[in-house]
N, C-alpha and C positions, 0 to 999 in steps of 0.2 A: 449664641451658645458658646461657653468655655469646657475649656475641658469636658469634648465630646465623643461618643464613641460608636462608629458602625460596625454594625455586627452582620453577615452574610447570613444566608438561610441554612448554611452549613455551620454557623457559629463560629467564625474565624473573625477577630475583633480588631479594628480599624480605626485607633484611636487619635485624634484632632484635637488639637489646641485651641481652635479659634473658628467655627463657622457658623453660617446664617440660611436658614431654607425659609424660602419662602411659597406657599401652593395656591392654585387658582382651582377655583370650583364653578360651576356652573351651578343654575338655582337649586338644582334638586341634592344639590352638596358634594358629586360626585367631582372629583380632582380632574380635569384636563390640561394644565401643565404648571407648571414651575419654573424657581430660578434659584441658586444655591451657590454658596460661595466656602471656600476653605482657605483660611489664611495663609497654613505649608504644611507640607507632609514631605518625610524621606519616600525617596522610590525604594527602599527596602522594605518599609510598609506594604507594599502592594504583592511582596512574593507569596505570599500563602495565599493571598485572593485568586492570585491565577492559577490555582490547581483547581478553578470553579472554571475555566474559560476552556473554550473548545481544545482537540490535545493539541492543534497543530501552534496554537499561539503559546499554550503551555512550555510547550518543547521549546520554541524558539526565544521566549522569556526567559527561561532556564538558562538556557544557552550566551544570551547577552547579559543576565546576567547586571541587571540597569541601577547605578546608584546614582545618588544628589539632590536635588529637594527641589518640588515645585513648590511657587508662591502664588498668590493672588489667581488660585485656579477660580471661575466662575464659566456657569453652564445653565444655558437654559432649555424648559425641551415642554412637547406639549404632548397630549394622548393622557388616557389611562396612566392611572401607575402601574397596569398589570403588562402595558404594551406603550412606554415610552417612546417618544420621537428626537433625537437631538435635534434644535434649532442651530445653534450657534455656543463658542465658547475660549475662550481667551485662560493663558498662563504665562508665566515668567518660570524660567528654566535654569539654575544655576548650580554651578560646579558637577555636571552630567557626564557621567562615562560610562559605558558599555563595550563587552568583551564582542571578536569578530565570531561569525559563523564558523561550525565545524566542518572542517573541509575534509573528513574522512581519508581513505586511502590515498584520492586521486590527487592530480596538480591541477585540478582546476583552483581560481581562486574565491577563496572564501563566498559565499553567500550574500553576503554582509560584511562591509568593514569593522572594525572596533574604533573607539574615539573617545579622547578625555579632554576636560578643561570645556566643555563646552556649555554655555550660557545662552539663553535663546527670550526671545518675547516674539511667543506665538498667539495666534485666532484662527477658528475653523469652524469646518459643520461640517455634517457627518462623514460627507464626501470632499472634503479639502482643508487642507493649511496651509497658511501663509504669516510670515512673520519677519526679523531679523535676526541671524545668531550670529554667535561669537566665539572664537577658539580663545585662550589665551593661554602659550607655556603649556600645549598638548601635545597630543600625537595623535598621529592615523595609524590605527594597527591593518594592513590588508594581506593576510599569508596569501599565499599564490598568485596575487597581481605582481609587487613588487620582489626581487628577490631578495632583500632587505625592508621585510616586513612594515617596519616599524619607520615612519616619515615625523621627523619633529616638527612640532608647529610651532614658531613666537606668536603667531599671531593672523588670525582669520577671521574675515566676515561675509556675511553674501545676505542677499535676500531672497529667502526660501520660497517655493512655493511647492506643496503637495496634492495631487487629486489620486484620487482610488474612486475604484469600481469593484466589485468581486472579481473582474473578468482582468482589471489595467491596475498598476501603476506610472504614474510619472512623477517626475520630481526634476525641479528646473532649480537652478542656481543663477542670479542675475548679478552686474555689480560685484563681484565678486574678488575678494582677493587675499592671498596667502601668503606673507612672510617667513621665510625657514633661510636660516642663516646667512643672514643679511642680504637675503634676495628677493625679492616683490616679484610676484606671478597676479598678474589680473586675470580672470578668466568667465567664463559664461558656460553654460553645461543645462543639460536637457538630455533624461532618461527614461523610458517609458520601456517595458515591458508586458509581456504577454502569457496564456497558455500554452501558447504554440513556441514561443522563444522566450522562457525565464531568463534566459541571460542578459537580453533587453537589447534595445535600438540607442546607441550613445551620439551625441553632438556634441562638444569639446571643443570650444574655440581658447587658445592662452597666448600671452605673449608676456616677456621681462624684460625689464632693460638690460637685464647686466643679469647671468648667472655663474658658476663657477663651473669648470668641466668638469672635476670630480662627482658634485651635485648632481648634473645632469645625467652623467652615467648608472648612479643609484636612481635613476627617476624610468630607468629603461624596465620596458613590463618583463616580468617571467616569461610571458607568451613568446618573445623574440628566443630563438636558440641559445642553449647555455653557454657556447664557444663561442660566440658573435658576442656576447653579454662580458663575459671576463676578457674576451681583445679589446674592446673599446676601453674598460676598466685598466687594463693594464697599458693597452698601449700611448692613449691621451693621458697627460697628465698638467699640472701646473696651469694657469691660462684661464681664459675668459671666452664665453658666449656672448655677445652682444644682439641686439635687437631680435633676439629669441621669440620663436612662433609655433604654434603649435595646435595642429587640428585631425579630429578625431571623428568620423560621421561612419557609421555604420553597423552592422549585428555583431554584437560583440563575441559570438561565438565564433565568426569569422576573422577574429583580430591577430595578426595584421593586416590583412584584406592584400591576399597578394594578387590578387588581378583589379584591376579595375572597376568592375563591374560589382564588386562586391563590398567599396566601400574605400573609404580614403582616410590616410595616415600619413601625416607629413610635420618633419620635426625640420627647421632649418634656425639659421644661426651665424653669425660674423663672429669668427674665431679670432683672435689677441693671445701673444705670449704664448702659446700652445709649446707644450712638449711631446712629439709624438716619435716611440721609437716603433718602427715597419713592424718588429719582429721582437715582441717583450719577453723579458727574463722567462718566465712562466712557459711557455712556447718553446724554448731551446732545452737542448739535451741538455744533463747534467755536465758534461765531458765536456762540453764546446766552448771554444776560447774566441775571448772578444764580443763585437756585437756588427749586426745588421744594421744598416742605416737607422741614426737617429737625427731629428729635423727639429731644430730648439727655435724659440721668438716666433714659431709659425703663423700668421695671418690666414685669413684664408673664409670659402662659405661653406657649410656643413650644412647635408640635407639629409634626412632619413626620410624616404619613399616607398611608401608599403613594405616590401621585404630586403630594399634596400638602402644601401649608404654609397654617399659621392662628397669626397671633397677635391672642390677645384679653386679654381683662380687663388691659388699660395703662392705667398711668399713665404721665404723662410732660409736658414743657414744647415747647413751640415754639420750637427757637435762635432762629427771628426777629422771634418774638414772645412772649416768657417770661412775659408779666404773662396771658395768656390762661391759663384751666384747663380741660381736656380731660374731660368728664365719661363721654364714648364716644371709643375707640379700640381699631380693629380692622384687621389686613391681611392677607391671603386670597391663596394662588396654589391654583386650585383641579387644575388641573391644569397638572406641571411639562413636562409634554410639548408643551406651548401653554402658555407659559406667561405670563398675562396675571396682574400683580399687583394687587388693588383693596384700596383702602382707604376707609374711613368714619370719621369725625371730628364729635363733638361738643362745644362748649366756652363758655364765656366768660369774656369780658375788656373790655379797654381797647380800644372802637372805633380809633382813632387808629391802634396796634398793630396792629390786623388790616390797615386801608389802608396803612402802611409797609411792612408783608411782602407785601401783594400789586403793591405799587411796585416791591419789587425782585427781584419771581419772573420768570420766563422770560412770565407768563400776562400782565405789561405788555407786552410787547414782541407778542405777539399780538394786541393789543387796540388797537392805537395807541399808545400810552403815554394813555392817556383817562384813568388816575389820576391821574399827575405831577405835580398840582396840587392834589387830593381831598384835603380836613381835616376832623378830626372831633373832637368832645370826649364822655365818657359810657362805658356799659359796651353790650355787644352781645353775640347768640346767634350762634351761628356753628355751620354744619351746614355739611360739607364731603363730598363724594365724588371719587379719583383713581382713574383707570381706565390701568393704565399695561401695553404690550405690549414685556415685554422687550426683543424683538427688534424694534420698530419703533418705539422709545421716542418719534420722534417725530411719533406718533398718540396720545400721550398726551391723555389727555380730560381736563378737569377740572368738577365741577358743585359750585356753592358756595352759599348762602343765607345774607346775612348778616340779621339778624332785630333792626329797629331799634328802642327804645323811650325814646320821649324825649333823643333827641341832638342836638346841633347839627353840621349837616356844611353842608359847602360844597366841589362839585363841581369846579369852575375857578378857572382866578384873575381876579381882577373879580368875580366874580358874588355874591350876595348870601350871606349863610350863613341857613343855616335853623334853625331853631327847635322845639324839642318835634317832631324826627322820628318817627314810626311808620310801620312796613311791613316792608317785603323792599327789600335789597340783592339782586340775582340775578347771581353770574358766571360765564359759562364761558370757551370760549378763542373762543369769537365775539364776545364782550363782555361788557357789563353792563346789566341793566333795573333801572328802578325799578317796582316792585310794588304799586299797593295803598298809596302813601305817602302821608301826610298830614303839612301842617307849616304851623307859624308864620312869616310872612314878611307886609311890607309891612302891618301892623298888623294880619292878620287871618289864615284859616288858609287851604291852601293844598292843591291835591289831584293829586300827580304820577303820571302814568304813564309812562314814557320807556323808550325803549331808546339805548345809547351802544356 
């Protein structure tokens, strides 16, 4: 048949370029099944049909909203024509986009993702699909998963598989992998849903060679707190994730599964070139001069753990004071629900270096400016801890030890410099003590204990 045209029992006209029916009768001439073929039709052909289908697919077809053309649809199905049965049935899917579910008032996240550029060669029966599809130059729209909606795609393929029941869905992704700005995600995924929990049971295994931290940061869910969400964003920056892994097993209504028993979330990662400043612009008062420790070429492993984050075994330099060597470096949010950032810092270097960076931290300006003036020559240990609360960054703690040995410092200006230093430097944001100090001054040796 050309130039064909179905017409519903409500008269809504469905016109075809190109199809073929073919019907089987048994002897007394009554039809018991068929098999029927349609060259292509737009999915915008189909919107005035579905105001015939029950309201809840109505609504939800309304809602996505589905354009792009299937080809080579063929379906075979046997019974009555008054009481059809699908057998089986095969199509090719190209250029396919649909808009996400509406996610009404709340932050849950949409329903349903939205997706364009997608191309598919599917087969099924009544209760399953399976096929290969293909993104190319799309996107995934997912309001309330992502807090940057909209995920670019260069390029994606998987092989799908779907079964339904009235009661189940699932939907498995094998083989799988996703390209978005120049970084390859392989992954494997399996989702199955319920009456009892629409939001579903998710397993998510991924891993990349190489992604960018910027990238990764946008890849963090909404679900995670919004202050944990923009310190990572703000505070990493520049840098590389290497041998990236990523798994996802539990009720997704649960997510991030912060006990154990409820389900497991774990992001980890070999960090390169990393910029991480402790304590990012965004975070500091308008007023405050200077900056909080920043840690540039950082190395190091990055783990997200259910409602946590740890990175340990770093390497890395001090921007403001590069000649120091960090021999511990470690930073902790242990839980992102509260999420209070702490870091420990062990190193040495060029005394000098350490009082110029804490000259021009925010921790001067707390103190008096009582350094302003502080010079030093020699090398020094340096034991540092920050206690930083996202959301009230300016309760930020600092406790610092700098551990003197044989230095020459001098505290003010006028004042005498000292000689063959030994003891403890002590700072926090109440000030600075001398500890336990012993030094050369006025020909002889000399025994400080002070606070400033």
């Amino acid at each position: 048949m050309q130039h064909a045209q179905l017409v519903s029992e409500q008269g809504q006209p469905w016109p075809l370029q190109q199809a073929s029916l073919e019907l089987q009768r048994a002897a007394s001439g009554e039809i018991t099944g068929g098999q029927a073929q349609v060259d292509a039709f737009d999915l915008t052909q189909l919107h005035s049909w579905m105001e015939e289908a029950p309201a809840t697919w109505m609504s939800n077809w309304q809602q996505a909203a589905p354009q792009g053309r299937v080809q080579q649809l063929q379906w075979r199905w046997t019974g009555p024509a008054s009481q059809p049965v699908l057998q089986d049935w095969k199509a090719q899917l190209v250029g396919v986009s649909w808009q996400p579910g509406a996610t009404g008032k709340t932050q849950a996240p949409a329903p349903w993702p939205g997706l364009s550029g997608l191309s598919a060669e599917l087969s099924g029966t009544g209760q399953a699909i399976k096929g290969q599809v293909r993104v190319n130059h799309g996107q995934l729209n997912w309001p309330g998963f992502w807090e940057e909606g909209r995920q670019s795609i260069t390029a994606l393929k998987a092989d799908l598989s779907v079964q339904h029941t009235p009661e189940q869905w699932r939907i498995t992704a094998r083989q799988a992998e996703w390209v978005s700005e120049g970084s390859k995600v392989d992954f494997d995924l399996d989702w199955r849903n319920s009456p009892q929990d629409p939001a579903g049971h998710l397993e998510l295994n991924a891993s990349a060679a190489q992604i960018g931290t910027r990238q990764l940061a946008r890849w963090l869910p909404q679900s995670l707190s919004a202050a944990a969400r923009l310190y990572v964003k703000g505070a990493v920056s520049d840098g590389q994730v290497h041998a990236a892994k990523a798994r996802v097993f539990g009720p997704l209504a649960k997510f991030p599964f912060k006990h154990a028993s409820e389900g497991e979330f774990r992001i980890s990662g070999q960090l390169s070139g990393v910029r991480y400043a402790t304590v990012p612009k965004h975070l500091m008062a308008s007023d405050s001069r200077g900056e909080w420790p920043v840690f540039q070429n950082l190395s190091g492993e990055l783990v997200f753990d259910r409602a946590a984050v740890k990175l340990s075994k770093v390497k890395a330099r001090l921007a403001q004071a590069p000649n120091i060597a960090w021999s511990v470096l470690e930073a902790e949010i242990k839980d992102l629900g509260q999420a209070i950032v702490s870091i420990r810092a062990e190193g040495r270097g060029p005394l000098n270096e350490a009082l110029n960076f804490l000259k021009k931290s925010p921790l001067n300006d707390m103190t008096d400016r009582v350094m302003d003036n502080a010079r030093a020559q020699g090398l020094a240990d340096y034991r540092m801890s920050v206690s930083i609360p996202i959301e009230k960054a300016e309760n930020t703690q600092v406790n610092g030890n700098i551990l003197l040995a044989n230095n020459e410092l001098s505290l003010a200006r006028g004042a005498p410099t000292l000689g063959r230093v030994r003891g403890g430097l002590r700072f926090t944001a109440d000030g600075f003590d001398l500890v336990g100090v012993t030094a050369a001054a006025w020909g002889g040796e000399v025994k400080i204990d002070a606070k400033g």
